[in-house]
C-alpha positions as CSV (number, residue, x, y, z in Angstrom):
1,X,-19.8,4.8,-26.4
2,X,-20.8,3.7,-22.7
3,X,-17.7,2.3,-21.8
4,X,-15.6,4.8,-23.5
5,X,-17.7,7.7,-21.2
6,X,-17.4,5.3,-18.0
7,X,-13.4,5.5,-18.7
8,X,-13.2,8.8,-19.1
9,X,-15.3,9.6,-16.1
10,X,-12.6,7.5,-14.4
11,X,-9.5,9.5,-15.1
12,X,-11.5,12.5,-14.3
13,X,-11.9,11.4,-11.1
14,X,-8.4,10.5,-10.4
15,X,-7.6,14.0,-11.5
16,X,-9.7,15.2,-8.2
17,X,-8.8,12.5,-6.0
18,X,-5.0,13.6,-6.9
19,X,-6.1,17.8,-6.0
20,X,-7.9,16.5,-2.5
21,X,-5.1,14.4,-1.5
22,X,-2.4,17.6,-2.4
23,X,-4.6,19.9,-1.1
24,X,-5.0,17.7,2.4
25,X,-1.5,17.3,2.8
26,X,-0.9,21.1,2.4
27,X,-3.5,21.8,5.0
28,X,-1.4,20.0,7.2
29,X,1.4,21.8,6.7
30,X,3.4,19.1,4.3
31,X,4.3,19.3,0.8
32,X,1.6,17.7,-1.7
33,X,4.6,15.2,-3.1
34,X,4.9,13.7,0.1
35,X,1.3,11.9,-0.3
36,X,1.1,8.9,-3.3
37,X,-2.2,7.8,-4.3
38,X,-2.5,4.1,-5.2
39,X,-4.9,3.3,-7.8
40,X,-6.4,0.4,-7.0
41,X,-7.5,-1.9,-10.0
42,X,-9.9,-4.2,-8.0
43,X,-12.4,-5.5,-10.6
44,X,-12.2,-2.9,-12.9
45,X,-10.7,-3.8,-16.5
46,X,-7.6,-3.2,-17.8
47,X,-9.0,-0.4,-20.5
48,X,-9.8,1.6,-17.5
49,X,-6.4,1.0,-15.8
50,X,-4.8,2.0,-19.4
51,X,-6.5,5.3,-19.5
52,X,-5.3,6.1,-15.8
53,X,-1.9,5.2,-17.3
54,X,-2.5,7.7,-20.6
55,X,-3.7,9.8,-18.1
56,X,-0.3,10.3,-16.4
57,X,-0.7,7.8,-13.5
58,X,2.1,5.1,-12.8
59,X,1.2,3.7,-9.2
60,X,-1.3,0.9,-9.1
61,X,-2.2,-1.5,-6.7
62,X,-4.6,-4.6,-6.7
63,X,-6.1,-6.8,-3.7
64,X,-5.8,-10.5,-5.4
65,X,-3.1,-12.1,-6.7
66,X,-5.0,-13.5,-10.0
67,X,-5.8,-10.0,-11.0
68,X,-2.4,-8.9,-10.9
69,X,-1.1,-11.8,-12.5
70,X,-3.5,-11.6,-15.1
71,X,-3.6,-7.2,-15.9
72,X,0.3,-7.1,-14.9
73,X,1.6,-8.3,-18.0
74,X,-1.4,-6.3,-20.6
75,X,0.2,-3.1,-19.1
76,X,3.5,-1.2,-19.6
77,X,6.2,-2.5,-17.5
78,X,6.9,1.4,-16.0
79,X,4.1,1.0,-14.0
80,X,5.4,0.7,-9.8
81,X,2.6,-2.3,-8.7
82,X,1.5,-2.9,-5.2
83,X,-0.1,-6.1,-4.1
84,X,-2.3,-4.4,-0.7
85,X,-3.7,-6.7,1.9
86,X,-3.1,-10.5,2.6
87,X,-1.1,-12.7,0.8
88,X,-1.2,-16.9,1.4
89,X,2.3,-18.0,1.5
90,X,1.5,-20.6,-1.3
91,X,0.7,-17.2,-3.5
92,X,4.3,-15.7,-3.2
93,X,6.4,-16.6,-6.1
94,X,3.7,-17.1,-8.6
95,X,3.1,-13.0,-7.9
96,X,7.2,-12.1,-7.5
97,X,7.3,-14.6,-11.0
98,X,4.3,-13.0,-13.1
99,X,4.9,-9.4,-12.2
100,X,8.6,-8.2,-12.2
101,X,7.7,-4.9,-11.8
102,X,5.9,-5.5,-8.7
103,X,7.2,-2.2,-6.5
104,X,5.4,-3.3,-3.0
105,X,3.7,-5.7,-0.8
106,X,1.7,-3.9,1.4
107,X,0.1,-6.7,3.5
108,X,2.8,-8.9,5.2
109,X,0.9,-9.7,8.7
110,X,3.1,-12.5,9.6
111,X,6.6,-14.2,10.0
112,X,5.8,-16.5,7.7
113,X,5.1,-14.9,4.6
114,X,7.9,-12.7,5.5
115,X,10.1,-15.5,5.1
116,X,8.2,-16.8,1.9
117,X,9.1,-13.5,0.6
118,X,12.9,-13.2,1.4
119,X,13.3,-16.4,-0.2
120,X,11.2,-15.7,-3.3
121,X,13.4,-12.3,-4.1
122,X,16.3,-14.4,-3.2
123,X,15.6,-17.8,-5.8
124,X,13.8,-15.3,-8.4
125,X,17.3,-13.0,-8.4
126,X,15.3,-10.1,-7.7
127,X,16.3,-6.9,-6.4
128,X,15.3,-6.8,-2.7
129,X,11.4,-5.8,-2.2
130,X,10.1,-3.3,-0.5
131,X,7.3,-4.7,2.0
132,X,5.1,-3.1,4.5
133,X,3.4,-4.2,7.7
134,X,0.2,-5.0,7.9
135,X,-1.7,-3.8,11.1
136,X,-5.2,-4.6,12.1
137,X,-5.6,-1.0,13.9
138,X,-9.7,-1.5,14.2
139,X,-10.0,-5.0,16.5
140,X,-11.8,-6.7,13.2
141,X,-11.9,-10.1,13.2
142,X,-12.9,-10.0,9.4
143,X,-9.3,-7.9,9.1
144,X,-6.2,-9.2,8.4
145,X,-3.1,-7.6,10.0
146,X,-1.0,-8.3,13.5
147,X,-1.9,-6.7,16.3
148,X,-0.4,-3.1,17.4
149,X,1.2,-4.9,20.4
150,X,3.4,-7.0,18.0
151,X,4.1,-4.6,14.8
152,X,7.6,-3.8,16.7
153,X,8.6,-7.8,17.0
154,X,7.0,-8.4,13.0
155,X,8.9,-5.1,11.8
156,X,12.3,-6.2,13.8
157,X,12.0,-9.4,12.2
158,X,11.9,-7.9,8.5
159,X,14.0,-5.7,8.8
160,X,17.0,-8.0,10.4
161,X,15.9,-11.8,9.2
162,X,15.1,-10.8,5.9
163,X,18.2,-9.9,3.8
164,X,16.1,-9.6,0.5
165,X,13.3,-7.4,1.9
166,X,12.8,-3.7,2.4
167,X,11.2,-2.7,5.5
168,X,9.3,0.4,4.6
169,X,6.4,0.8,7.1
170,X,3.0,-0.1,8.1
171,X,-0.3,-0.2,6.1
172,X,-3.6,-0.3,8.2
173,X,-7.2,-0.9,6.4
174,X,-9.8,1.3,8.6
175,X,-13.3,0.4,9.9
176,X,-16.1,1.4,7.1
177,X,-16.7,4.8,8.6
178,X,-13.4,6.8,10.3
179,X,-14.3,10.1,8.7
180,X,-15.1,11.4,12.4
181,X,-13.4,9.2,14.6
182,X,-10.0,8.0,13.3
183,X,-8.4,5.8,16.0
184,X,-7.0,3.4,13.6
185,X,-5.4,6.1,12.0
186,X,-3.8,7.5,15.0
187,X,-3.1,4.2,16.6
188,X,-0.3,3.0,13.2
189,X,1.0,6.7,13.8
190,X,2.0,5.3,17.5
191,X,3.0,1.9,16.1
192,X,5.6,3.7,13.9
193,X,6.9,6.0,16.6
194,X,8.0,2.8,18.4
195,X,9.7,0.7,15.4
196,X,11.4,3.7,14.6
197,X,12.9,3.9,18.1
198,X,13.1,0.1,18.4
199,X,15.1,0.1,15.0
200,X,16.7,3.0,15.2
201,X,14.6,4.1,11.5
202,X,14.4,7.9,10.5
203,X,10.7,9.0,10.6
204,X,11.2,10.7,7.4
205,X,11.7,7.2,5.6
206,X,9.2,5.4,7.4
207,X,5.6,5.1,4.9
208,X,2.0,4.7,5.9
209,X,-0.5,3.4,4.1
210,X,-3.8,4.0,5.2
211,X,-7.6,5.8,3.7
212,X,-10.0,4.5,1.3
213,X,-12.7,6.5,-0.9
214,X,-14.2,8.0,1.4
215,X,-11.6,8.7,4.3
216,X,-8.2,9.1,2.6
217,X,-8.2,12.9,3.5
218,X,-8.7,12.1,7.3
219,X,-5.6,9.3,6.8
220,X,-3.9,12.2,5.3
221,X,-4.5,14.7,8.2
222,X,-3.3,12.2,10.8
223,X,-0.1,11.0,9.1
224,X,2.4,13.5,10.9
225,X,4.3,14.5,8.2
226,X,5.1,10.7,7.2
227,X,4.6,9.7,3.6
228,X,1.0,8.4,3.0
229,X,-0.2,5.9,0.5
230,X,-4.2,6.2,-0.2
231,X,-6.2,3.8,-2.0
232,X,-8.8,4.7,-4.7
C-alpha cells in the first residue's frame, strides 16, 4: 500500500513538473512543446518508471550505465532513453548493445569517447546517434564536461569526424544553487551561439540540456528560444 502511494505520488508530480516547465517556457515567450522534460530514473525502481510510462511519459534518462542496462530491457521498447553525464570509453558498446532504443547521449566531454561512439553505431549497424556536448559551465573540478573555450573544437570534431553521430547540442550540469544567479546557464547559451556560427548550424535545431529539481525553470528562462531538456 506504501509503495503503491509513493508511485502514485510520483506521476503526480511529473504531472506538475510537466505544467511549470510549459508554463516557463510560455512566460518566455516560446511554445510549451519546445521544452522536453527528461525523467531521470537514478535509483528509483522500475515500478515507478512504469507508472510514469502509464502515466503518458516516453522520455527517460539515467546517469549509470548499469542502470540502464539493467531497467532498459523490463520497459517497453517506445520509450526514447538518454544516457546524461559521463561515459568511460570502456562502457560504450555494452550501453549501444543492451539498449537499442537508446535516443541520446548527453555527456560526450571528449574526443575519445566520441570516437568510441562512431565506431560502436558503426560495428553495432545502428542508425547514427544523436549525441550532445558536455560542458562544465561552473569551473567544478568534481564536474565532468570540456571547457567553454574548447566546446567549438569538441562540437567540430563530432559533427565532421564522426559519420555515425548526430551532433545535436550542449548539455551543462549547474552548480547546487543557480536559482538567482545562472551564469552556467547563460555561459552554454554563448557556447552555442559560436558552434552554430563555427558550423554553420541553424539555432532552431541546436538543443540544450540544462536544470535540475530545483532550477529547471531558471534553465528554461535562459534558453533563448532553443529547445531545452530538464532533468527530474
Amino acid at each position: 500500500m506504501a509503495a503503491a502511494a509513493v508511485e502514485g505520488a510520483a506521476a503526480t508530480a511529473l504531472r506538475t513538473v510537466l505544467a511549470r516547465a510549459a508554463g516557463a517556457a510560455e512566460r518566455s515567450g516560446r511554445a510549451a512543446e519546445a521544452v522536453r522534460v527528461v525523467a531521470v530514473g537514478k535509483t528509483k525502481p522500475v515500478s515507478m518508471l512504469r507508472q510514469l510510462y502509464d502515466a503518458g511519459h516516453r522520455c527517460f534518462g539515467e546517469n549509470y550505465v548499469q542502470e540502464i542496462v539493467t531497467k532498459a530491457p523490463q520497459l517497453p521498447e517506445d520509450i526514447q532513453w538518454h544516457f546524461i553525464g559521463h561515459l568511460q570509453s570502456n562502457k560504450v558498446k555494452p550501453l549501444l548493445a543492451a539498449v537499442p532504443n537508446l535516443h541520446m547521449v548527453e555527456g560526450v566531454d571528449n574526443v575519445k569517447v566520441a570516437n568510441h561512439l562512431d565506431r560502436a553505431v558503426s560495428s553495432l549497424g545502428r542508425d547514427p546517434l544523436k549525441v550532445l556536448v558536455q560542458v562544465n559551465t561552473s569551473g567544478e573540478e568534481s564536474k565532468s564536461g570540456i571547457d567553454p573555450s574548447r566546446c567549438v573544437e569538441l562540437a567540430k570534431h563530432v559533427k565532421l569526424a564522426c559519420p555515425h553521430l548526430i551532433f545535436s547540442g550542449l548539455m551543462t550540469i549547474g552548480m547546487k544553487d543557480y536559482s538567482s544567479t545562472p551564469e552556467n546557464f547563460k555561459a552554454l547559451v554563448k557556447c552555442k551561439l559560436e558552434i552554430c556560427k563555427a558550423i554553420d548550424m541553424p539555432t532552431e535545431q541546436f538543443e540544450l540540456s540544462m536544470g535540475m529539481s530545483g532550477d529547471f525553470e531558471q534553465a528554461v528562462r535562459n534558453t533563448c528560444h532553443s529547445c531545452n531538456h530538464v532533468y527530474r
